[in-house]
C-alpha positions as CSV (number, residue, x, y, z in Angstrom):
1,X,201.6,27.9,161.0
2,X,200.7,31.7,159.6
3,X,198.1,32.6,157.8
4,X,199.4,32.9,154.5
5,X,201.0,29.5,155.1
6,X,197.8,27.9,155.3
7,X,196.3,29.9,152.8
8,X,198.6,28.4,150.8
9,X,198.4,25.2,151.4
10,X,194.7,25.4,151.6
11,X,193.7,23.3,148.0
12,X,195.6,20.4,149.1
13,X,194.1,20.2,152.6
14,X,190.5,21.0,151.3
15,X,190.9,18.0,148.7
16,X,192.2,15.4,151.6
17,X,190.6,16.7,154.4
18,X,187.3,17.5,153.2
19,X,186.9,14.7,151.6
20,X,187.6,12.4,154.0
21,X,185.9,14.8,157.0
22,X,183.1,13.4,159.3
23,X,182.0,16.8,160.4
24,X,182.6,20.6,160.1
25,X,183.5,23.1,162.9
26,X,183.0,26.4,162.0
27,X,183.6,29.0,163.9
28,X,182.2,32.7,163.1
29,X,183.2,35.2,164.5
30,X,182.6,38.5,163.8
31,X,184.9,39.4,161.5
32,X,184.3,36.2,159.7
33,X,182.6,37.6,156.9
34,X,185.6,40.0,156.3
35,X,187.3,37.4,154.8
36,X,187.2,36.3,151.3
37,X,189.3,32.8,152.0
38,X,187.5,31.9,155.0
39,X,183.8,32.4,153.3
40,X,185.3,30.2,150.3
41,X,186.1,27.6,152.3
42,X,183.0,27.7,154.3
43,X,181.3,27.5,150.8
44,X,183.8,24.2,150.4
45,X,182.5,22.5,153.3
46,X,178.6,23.7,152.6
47,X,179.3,22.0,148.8
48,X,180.2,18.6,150.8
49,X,177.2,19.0,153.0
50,X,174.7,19.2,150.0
51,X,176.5,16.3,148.2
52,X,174.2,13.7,147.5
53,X,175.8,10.8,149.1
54,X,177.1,12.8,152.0
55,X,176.3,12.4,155.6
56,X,178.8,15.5,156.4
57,X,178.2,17.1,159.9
58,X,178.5,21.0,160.0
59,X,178.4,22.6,163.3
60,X,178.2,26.3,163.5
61,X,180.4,28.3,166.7
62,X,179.2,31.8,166.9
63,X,181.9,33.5,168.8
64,X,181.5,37.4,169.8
65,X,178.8,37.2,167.3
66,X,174.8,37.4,167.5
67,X,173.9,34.4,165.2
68,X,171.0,36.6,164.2
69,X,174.0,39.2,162.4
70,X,174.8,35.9,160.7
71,X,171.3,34.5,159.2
72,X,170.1,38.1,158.4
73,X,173.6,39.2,157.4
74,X,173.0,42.9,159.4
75,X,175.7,44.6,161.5
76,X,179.5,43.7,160.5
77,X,178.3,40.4,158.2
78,X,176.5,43.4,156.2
79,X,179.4,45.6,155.9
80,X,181.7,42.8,154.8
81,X,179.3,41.6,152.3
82,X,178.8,45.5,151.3
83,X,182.5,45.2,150.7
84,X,182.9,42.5,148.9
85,X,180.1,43.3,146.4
86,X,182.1,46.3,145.6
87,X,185.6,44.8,145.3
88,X,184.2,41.5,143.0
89,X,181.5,43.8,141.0
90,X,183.3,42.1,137.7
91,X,183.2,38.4,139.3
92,X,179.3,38.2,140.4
93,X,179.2,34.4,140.0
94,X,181.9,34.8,143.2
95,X,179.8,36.8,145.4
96,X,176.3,34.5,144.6
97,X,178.3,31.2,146.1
């Protein structure tokens, strides 16, 4: 499956997999931040997590990444962030998520 594909089809598998999901893989990488539809659906599976009734499992895989660059947001998680608080300056409720 592309990309796009599963871009796509993404609101139908975050409504029946999420939902019914044990636990969360994540993996970052670093280039993860880059991405505006991967940083929404992490937000998606975070939302589970805090759920009051949920016992959701997240488990974080840094890959080619410091986790440091990920908790402080420095080297290429800061650019992307720089980025994206440019590009969604009208949409700040988007970028505080």
């Amino acid at each position: 499956m592309a990309v796009s594909e599963f871009q796509e089809a993404s609101p139908l598998i975050s409504r029946c997999t999420y939902q019914q999901s044990k636990i969360s893989i994540v993996v970052l990488s670093k280039d993860y931040a880059s991405s505006t539809w991967c940083l929404n659906e992490l937000v998606t599976i975070l939302e589970r997590k805090k759920s009051s009734h949920s016992q959701h499992v997240v488990l974080p895989v840094f890959y080619d990444v410091d986790p440091g660059q990920v908790k402080n947001q420095t080297g290429s998680y800061a650019a992307a962030f720089a980025r994206h608080e440019e590009s969604f300056k009208s949409e700040m409720s988007m970028l505080q998520r």
